[in-house]
DOKOLKOL-500013 format. One record per residue: residue in one letter; x, y, z of N, C-alpha, C in turn. Coordinates in steps of 0.001 Angstrom, whole numbers, always signed. Example, Ala and Ser with C-alpha at 12.3 -4.5 7.8 and 13.67 -1.06 7.14 Angstrom:
BEGIN
{r 'A' {+13190 -5690 +7800} {+12300 -4500 +7800} {+13200 -3300 +7800}};
{r 'S' {+12850 -2250 +7080} {+13670 -1060 +7140} {+12900 +30 +7870}};
END
This chain:
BEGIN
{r 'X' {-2400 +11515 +28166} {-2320 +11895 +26767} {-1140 +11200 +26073}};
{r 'X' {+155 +11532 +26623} {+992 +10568 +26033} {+660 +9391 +26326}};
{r 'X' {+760 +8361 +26874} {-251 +7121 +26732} {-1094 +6796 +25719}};
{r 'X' {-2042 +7707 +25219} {-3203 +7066 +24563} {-2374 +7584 +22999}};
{r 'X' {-1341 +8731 +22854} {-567 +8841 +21788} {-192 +7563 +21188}};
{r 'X' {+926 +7132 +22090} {+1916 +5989 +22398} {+867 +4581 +21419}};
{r 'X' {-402 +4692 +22371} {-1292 +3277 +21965} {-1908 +3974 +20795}};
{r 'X' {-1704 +4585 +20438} {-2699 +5117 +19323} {-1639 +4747 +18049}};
{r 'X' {-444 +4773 +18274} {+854 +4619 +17036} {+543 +2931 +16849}};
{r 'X' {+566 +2448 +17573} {+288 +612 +17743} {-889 +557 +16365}};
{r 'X' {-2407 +1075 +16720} {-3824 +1157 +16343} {-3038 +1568 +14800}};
{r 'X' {-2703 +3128 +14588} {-2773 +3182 +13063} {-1022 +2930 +12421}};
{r 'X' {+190 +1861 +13150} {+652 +1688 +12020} {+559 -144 +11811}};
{r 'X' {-524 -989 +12819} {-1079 -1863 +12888} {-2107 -1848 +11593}};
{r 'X' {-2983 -880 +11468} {-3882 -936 +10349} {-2854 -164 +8869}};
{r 'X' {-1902 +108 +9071} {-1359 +545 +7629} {-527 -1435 +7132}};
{r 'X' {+93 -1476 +8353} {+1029 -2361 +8146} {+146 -3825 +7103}};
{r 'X' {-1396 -3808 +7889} {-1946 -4971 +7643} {-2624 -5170 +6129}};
{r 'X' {-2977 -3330 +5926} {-3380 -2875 +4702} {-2265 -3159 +3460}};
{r 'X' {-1532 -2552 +3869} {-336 -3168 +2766} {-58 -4484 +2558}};
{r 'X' {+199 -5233 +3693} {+247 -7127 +3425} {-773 -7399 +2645}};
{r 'X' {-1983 -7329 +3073} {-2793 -7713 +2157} {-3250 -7138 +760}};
{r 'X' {-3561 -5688 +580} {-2867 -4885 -932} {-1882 -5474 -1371}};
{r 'X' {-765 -5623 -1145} {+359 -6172 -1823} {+781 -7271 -2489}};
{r 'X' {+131 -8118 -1571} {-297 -10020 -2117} {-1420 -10046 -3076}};
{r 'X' {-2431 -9374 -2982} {-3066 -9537 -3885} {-2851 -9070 -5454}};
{r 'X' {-2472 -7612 -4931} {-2273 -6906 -6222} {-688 -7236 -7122}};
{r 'X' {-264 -7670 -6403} {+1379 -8295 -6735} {+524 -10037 -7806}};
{r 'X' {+73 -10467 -7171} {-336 -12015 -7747} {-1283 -11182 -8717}};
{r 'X' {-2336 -10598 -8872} {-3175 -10194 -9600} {-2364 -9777 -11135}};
{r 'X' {-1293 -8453 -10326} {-864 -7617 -11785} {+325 -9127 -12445}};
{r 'X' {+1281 -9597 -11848} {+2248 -10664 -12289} {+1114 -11330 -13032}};
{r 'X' {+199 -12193 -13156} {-856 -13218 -13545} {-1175 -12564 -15031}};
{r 'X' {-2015 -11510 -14540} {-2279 -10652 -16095} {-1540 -10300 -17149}};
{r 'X' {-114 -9905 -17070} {+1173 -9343 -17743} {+1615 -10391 -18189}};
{r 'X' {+1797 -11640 -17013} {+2209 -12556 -18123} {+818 -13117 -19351}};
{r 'X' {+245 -13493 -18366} {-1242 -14455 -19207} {-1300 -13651 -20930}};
{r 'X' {-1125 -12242 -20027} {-2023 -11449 -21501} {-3218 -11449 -22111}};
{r 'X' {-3747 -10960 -23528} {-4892 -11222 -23839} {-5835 -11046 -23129}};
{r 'X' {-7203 -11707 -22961} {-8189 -11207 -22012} {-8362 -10848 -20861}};
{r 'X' {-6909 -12105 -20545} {-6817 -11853 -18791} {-6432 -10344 -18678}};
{r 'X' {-4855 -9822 -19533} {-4597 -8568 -18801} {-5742 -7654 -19221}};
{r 'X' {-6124 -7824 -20192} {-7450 -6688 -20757} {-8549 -5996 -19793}};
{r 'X' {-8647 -7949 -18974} {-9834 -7956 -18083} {-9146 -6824 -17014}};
{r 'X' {-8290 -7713 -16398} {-7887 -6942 -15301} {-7777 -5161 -15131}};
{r 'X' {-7155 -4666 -16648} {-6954 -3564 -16735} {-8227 -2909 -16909}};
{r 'X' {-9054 -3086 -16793} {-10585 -2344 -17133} {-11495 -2709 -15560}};
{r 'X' {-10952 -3546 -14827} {-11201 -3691 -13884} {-10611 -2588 -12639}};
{r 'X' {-9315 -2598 -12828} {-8334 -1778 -12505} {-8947 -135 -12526}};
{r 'X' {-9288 +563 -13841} {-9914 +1930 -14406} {-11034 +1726 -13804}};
{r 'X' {-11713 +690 -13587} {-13580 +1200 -12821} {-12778 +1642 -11584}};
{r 'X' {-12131 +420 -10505} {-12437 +905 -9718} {-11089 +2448 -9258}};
{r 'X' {-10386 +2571 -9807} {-9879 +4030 -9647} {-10334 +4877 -10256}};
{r 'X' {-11948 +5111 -10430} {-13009 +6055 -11032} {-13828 +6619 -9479}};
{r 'X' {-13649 +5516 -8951} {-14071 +5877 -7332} {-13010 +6865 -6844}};
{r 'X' {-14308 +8102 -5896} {-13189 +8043 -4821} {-12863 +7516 -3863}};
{r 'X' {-11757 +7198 -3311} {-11219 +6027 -2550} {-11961 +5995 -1397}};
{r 'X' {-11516 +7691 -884} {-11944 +7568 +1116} {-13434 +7364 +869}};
{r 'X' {-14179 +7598 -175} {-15672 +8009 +162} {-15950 +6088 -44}};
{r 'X' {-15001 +5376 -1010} {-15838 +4123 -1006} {-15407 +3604 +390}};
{r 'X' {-13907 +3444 +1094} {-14058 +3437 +2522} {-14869 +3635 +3298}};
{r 'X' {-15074 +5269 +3552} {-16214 +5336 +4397} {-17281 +4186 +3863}};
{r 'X' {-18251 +3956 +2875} {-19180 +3759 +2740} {-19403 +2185 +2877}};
{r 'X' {-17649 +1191 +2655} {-17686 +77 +2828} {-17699 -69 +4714}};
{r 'X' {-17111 +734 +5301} {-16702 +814 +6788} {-18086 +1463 +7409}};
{r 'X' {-18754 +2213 +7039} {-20433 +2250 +7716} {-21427 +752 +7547}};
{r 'X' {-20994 +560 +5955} {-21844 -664 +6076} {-21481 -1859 +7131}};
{r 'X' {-20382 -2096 +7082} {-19783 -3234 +7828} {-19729 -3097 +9391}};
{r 'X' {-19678 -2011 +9952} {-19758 -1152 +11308} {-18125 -1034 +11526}};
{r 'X' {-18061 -228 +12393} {-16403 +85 +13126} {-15761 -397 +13610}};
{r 'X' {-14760 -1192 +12937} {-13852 -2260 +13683} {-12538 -2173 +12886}};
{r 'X' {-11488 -2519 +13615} {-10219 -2548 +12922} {-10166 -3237 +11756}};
{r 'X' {-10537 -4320 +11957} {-10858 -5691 +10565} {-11634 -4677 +9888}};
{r 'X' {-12282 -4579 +9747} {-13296 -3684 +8786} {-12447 -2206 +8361}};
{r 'X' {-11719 -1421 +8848} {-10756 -949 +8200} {-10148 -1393 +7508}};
{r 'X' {-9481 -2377 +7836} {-8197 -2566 +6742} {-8853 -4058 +5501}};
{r 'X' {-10286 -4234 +5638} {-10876 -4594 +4569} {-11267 -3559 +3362}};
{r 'X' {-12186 -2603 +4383} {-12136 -1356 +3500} {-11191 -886 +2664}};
{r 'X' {-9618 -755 +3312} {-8762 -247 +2678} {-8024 -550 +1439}};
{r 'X' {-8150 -2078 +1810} {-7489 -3003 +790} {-8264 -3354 -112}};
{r 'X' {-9559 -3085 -335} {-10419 -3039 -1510} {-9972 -2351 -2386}};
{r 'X' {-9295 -1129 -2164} {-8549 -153 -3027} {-7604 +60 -3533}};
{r 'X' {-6550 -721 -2429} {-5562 -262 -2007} {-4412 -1596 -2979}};
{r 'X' {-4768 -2494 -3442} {-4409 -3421 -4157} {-4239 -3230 -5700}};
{r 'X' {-4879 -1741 -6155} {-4754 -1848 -7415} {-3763 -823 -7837}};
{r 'X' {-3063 -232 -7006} {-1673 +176 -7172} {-443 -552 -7498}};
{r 'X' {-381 -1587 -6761} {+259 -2656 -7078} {+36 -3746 -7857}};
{r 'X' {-1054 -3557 -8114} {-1147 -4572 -9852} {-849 -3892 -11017}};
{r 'X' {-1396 -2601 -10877} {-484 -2189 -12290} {+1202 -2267 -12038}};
{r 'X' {+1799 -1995 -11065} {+3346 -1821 -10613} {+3477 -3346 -11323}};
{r 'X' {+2821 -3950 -10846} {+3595 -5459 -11346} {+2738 -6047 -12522}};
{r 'X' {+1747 -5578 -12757} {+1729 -5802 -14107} {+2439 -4664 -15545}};
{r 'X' {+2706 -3823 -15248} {+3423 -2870 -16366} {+5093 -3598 -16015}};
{r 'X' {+5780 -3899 -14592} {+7021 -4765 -14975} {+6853 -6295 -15894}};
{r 'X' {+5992 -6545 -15218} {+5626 -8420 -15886} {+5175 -7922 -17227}};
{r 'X' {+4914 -7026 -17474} {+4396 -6569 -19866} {+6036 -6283 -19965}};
{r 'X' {+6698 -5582 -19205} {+8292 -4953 -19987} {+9221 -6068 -19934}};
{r 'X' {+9000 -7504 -19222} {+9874 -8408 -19207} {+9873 -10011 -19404}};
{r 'X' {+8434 -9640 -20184} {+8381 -11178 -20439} {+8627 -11350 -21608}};
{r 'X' {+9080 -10454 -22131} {+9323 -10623 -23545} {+11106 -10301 -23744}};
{r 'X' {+11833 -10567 -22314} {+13307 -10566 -22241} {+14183 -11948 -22919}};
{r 'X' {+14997 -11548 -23103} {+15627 -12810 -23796} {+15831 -14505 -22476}};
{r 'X' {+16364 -13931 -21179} {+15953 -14800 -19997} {+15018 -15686 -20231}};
{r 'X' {+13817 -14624 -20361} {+12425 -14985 -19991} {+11899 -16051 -21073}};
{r 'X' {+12468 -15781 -22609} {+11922 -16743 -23436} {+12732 -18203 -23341}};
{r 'X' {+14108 -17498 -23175} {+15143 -18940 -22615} {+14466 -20034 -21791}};
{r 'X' {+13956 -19174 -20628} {+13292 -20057 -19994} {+12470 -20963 -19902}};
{r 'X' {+11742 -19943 -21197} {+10373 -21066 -21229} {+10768 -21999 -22378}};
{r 'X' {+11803 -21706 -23088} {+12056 -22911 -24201} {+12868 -24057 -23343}};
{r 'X' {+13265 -23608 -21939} {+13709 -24837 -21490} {+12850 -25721 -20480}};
{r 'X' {+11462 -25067 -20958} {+10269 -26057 -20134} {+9925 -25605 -19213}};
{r 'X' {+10418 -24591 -18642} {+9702 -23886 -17319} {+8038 -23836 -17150}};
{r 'X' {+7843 -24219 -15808} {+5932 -23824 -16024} {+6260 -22312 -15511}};
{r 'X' {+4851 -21593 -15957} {+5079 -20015 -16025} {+4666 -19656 -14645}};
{r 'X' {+4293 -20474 -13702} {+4183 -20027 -12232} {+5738 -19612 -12049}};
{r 'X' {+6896 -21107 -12071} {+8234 -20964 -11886} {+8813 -19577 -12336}};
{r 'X' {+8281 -19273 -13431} {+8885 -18247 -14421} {+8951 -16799 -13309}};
{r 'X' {+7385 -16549 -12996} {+6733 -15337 -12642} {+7253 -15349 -11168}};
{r 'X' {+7375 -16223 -10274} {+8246 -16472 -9153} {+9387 -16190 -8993}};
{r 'X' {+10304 -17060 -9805} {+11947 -17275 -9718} {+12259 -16004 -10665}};
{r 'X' {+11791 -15676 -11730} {+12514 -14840 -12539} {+12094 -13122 -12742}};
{r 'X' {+10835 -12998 -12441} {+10060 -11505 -12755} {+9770 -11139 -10987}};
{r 'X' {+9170 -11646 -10651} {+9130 -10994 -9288} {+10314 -10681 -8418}};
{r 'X' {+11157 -11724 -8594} {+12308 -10674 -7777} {+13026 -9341 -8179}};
{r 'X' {+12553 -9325 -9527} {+13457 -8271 -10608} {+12185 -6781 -9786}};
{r 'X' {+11003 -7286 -9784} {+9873 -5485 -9476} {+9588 -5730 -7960}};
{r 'X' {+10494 -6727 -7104} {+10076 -6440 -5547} {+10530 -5084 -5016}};
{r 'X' {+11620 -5118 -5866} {+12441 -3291 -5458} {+11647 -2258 -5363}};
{r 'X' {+10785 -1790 -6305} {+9638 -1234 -7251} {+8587 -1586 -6027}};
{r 'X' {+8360 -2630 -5581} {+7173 -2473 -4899} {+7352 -2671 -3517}};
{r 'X' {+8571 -2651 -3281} {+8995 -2286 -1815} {+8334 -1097 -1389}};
{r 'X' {+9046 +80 -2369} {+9003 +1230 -2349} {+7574 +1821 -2701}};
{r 'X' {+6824 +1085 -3192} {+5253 +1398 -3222} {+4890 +1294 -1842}};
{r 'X' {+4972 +160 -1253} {+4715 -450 -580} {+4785 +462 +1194}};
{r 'X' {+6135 +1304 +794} {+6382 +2202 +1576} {+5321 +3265 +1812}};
{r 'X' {+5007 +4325 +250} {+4776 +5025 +373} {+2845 +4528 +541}};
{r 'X' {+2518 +3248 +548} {+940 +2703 +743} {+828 +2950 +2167}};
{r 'X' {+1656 +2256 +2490} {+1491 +2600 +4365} {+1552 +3690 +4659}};
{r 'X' {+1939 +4920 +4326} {+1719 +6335 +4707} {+183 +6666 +4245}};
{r 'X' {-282 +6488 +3485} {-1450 +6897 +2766} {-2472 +5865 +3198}};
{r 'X' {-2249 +4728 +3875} {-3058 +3999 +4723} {-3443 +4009 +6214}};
{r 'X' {-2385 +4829 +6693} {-2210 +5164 +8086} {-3097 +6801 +7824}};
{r 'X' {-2639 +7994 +7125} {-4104 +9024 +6978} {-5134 +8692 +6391}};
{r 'X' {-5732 +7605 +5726} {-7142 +6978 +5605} {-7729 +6527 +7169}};
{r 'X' {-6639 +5931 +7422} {-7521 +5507 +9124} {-7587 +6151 +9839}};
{r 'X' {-6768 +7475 +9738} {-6758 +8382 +10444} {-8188 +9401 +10208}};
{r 'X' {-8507 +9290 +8883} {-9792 +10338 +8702} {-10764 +9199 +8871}};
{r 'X' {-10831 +8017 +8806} {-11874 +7077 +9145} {-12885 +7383 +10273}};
{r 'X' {-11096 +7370 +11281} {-11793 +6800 +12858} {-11714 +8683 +13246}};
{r 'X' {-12381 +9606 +12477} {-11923 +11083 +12651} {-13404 +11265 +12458}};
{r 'X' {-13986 +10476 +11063} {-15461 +10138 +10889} {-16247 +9352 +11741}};
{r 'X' {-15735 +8612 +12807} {-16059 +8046 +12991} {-16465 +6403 +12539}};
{r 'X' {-15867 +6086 +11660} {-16549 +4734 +11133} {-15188 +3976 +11148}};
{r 'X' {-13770 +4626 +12086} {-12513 +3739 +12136} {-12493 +2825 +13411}};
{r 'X' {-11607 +3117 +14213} {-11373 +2141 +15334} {-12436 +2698 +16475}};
{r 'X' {-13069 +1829 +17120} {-14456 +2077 +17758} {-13901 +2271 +19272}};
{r 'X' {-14695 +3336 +20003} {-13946 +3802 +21470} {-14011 +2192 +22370}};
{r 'X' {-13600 +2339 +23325} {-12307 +3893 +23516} {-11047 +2855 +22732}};
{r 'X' {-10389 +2815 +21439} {-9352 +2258 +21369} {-9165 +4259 +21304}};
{r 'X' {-7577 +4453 +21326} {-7446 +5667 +21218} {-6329 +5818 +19892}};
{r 'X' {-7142 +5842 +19107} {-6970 +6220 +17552} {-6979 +7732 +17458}};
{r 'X' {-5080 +7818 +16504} {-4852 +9148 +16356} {-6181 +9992 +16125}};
{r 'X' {-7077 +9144 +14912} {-7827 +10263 +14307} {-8845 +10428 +14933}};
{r 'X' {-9405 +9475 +15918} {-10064 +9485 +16886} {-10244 +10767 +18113}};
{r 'X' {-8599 +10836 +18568} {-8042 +11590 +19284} {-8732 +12913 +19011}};
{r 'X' {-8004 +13002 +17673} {-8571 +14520 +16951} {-9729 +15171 +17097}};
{r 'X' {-10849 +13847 +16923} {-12062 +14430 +16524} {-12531 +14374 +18234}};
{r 'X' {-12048 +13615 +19369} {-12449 +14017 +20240} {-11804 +15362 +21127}};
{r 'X' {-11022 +15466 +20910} {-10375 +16916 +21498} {-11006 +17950 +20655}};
{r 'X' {-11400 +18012 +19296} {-12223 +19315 +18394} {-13035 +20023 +18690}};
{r 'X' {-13852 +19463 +19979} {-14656 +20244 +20465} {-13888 +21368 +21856}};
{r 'X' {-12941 +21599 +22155} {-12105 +21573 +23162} {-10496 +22913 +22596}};
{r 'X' {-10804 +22636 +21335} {-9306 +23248 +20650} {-9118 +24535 +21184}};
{r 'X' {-10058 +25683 +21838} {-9959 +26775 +21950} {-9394 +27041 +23520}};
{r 'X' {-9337 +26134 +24643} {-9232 +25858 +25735} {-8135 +24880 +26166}};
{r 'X' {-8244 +23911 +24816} {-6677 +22938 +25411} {-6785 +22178 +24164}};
{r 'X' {-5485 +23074 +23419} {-5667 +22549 +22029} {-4454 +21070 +21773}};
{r 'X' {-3952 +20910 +22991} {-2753 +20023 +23096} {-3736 +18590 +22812}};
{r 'X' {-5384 +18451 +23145} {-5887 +17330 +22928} {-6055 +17063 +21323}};
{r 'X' {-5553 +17744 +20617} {-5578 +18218 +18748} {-4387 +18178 +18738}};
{r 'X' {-3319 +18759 +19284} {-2088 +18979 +18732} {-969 +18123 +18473}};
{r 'X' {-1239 +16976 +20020} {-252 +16160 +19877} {-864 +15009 +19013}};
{r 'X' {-1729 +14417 +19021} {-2313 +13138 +18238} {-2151 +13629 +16755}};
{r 'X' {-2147 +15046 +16539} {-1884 +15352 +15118} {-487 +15288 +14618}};
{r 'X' {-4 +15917 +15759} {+1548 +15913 +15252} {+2135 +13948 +15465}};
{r 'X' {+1899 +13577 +16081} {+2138 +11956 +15963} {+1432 +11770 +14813}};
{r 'X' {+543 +11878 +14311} {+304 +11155 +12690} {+1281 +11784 +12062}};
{r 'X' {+1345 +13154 +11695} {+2150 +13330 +10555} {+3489 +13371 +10316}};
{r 'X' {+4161 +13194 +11732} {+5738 +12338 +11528} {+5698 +11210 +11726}};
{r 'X' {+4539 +10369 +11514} {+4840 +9082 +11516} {+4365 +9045 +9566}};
{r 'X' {+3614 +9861 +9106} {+3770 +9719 +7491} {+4813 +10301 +6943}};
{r 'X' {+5088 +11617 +7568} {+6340 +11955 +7080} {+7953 +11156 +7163}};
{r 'X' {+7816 +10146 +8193} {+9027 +9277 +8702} {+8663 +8272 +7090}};
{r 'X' {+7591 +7890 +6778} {+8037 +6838 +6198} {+7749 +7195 +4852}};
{r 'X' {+7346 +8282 +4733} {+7959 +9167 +3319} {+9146 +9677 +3053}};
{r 'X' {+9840 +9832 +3912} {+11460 +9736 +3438} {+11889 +8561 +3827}};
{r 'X' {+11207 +7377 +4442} {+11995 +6017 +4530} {+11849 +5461 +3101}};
{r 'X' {+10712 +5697 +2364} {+10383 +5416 +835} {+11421 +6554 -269}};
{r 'X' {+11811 +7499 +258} {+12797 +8226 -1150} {+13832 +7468 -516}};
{r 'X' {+14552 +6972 +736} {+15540 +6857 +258} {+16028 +5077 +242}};
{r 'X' {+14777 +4252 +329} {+14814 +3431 -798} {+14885 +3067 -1759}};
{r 'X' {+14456 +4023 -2385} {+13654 +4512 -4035} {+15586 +4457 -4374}};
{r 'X' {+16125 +5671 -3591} {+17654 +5986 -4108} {+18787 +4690 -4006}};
{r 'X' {+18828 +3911 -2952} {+19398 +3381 -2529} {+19179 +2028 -3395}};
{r 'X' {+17904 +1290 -3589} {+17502 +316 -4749} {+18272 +797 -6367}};
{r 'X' {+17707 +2721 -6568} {+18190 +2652 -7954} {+19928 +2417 -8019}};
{r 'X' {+20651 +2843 -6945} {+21940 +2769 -6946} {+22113 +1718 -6949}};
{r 'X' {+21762 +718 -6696} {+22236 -549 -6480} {+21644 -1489 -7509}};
{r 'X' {+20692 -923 -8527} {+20263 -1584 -9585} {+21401 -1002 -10374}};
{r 'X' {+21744 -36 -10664} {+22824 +475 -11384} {+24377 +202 -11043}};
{r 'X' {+24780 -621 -10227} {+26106 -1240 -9977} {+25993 -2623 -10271}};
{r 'X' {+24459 -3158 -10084} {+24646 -4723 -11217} {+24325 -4627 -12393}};
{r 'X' {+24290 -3299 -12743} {+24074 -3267 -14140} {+25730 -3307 -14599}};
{r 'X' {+26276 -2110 -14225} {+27531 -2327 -14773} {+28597 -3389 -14575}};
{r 'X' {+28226 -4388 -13254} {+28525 -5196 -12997} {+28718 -6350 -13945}};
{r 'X' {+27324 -6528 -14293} {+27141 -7736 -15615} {+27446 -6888 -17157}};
{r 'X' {+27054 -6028 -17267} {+27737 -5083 -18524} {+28948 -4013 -18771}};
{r 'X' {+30322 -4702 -18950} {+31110 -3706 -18334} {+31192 -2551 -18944}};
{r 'X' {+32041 -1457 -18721} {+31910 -472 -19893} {+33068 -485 -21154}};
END
């Protein structure tokens, strides 16, 4: 049991970790692109954005992860279908509040192409911002795979997936509920670990955005 715990932490913070890389790149290039472009592009995007958070998430999962059959890849495709448009608004609502900074127009009157711009000058300013998304995605990507492979349509046996675990000890809970107890309690301090690894980023970024503030602005 500890063993298949142990390999089971690998399985779902392997599928959070991979979910977020890829959510993050996309929806980071997606929302930056739109905010600056403007006009149709951000219009487009943002109406693109509202369909698909009209879905519910786990049910379009499940339904992308039955079609495709049960495989890790196919999780964290599933996931990141969704899971990307958190982070385009994050970086597109920073890229609308700062392209219209005094920097930002400097820049472009000194010839900058607006890739350079959205690179060198706006994305490093909302990586803070989406660190800390970024944090709290992987918690909420790690209990998606967890109710996936709980449905059955996550990591396919025998890998020994927390949520897996669960749903195979459920029949069993009244007789030896330790095959439920521990795979449960390993998921939820591993979301709860990186839900306070995300507040006290969140704190530690704002403090430290607020000492180069006063830094460059004295009082």
């Amino acid at each position: 049991m500890l063993a298949r715990v142990l390999y089971g932490a690998r399985i779902s913070l392997g599928v959070g970790a991979a979910t977020v890389f890829l959510s993050l790149g996309a929806g980071t290039l997606l929302g930056c692109a739109a905010g600056y472009a403007g006009g149709w592009v951000d219009e487009g995007l943002a109406r693109v954005i509202d369909v698909l958070l009209a879905f519910p998430g786990l049910l379009l999962a499940i339904a992308l992860a039955a079609i495709r059959g049960p495989s890790l890849p196919n999780v964290v495709l599933a996931l990141s279908v969704l899971g990307w448009t958190a982070y385009a608004r994050l970086a597109r609502a920073v890229t609308l509040s700062l392209r219209r900074r005094e920097f930002v127009e400097a820049t472009v009157a000194l010839g900058a192409h607006p890739v350079r711009i959205v690179l060198r000058h706006l994305l490093p300013l909302a990586a803070p911002m989406l660190l800390v998304q970024a944090t709290f995605g992987m918690a909420g990507a790690i209990v998606a795979e967890g109710s996936l492979s709980f449905l059955g349509v996550g990591a396919p046996p025998p890998l020994p997936s927390w949520g897996s675990m669960i749903d195979e000890g459920r029949p069993f809970l009244l007789v030896a509920p330790h095959l439920v107890l521990f795979p449960g309690v390993a998921l939820a301090l591993a979301v709860l670990a990186l839900q306070l690894l995300g507040d006290g980023l969140r704190d530690v970024l704002d403090v430290g955005a607020e000492r180069s503030a006063r830094a460059v602005i004295p009082p």
